[in-house]
C-alpha positions in Angstrom: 140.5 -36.1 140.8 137.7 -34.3 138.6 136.6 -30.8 139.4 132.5 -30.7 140.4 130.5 -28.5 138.3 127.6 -26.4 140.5 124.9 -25.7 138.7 122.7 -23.9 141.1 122.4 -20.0 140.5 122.9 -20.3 136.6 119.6 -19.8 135.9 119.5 -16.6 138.2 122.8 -15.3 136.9 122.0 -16.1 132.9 118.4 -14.3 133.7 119.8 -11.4 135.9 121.9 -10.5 132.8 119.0 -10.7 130.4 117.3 -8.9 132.2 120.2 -6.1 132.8 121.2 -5.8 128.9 117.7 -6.1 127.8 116.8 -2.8 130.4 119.8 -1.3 128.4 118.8 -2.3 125.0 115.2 -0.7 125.8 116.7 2.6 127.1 119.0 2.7 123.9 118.0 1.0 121.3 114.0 0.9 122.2 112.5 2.3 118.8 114.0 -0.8 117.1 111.8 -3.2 119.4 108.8 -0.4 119.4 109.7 -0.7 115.0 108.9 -4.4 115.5 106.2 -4.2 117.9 103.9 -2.0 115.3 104.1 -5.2 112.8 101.8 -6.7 115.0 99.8 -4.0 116.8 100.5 -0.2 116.1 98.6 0.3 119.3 100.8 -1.3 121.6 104.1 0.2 119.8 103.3 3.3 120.4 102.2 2.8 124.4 105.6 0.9 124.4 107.7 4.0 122.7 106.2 6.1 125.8 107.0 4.0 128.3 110.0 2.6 127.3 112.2 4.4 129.6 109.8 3.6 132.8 110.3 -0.4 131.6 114.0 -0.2 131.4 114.0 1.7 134.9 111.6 -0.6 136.4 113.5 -3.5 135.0 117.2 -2.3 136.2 115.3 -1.9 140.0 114.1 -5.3 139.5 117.9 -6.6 139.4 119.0 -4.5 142.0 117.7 -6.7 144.6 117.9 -9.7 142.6 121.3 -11.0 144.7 118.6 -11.7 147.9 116.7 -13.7 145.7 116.9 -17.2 145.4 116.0 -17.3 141.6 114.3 -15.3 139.4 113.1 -16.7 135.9 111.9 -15.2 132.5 108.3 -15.6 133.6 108.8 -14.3 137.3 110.3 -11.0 135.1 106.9 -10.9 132.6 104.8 -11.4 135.3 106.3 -7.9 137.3 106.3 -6.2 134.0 102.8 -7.2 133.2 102.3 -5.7 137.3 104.0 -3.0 136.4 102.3 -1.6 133.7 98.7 -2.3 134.9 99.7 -0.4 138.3 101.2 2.6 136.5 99.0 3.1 133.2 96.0 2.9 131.6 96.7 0.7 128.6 94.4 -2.0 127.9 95.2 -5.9 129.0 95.7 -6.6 125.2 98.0 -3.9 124.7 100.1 -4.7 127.9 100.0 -8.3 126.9 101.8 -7.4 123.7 104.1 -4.9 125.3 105.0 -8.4 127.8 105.4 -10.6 124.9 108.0 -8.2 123.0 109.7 -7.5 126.4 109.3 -11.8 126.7 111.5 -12.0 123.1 113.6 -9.7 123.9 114.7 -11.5 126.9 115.3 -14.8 124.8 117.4 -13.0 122.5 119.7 -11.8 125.5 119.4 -14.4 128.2 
């Protein structure tokens, strides 16, 4: 007899823990994403370096509910961040966009 594999709430799981290390890596290791952020718009580095900490805290929140959620997804998370920021500062779309996108790689990298 064969052992079934489940795949439902991989996808949750694998993103959740994005998520959670990238909301670390941004608390501790932020300037190295901000670093690579001002290769493509100094603007939106330096609006990232200031918020960085309010990202990673908004983004640890975001996983502390995420066990009633039936799946969560890479966009799902860039769309809240994109939220986020638009709620809570006064950067412009394009600089928010870019601060999404970086957040967006960095969550590849991790998920």
């Amino acid at each position: 007899m064969t052992q079934q594999v489940e795949p439902y709430g991989w996808k949750t799981k694998i993103t959740k823990e994005g998520v959670e290390l990238a909301a670390s890596y941004i608390r501790n290791d932020g300037y190295a994403l901000e670093k690579a952020i001002s290769k493509l718009s100094p603007t939106a580095a330096r609006a990232f370096g200031r918020w960085a900490d309010n990202i990673a805290d908004f983004l640890h929140d975001l996983c502390k509910g995420w066990d009633e959620a039936e799946e969560y997804a890479i966009s799902y998370v860039k769309d809240q961040v994109r939220n986020f920021l638009r709620e809570n500062t006064k950067l412009s779309p394009g600089t928010i966009e870019e601060i999404v996108v970086a957040v967006d790689w960095l969550l590849w990298f991790v998920a």
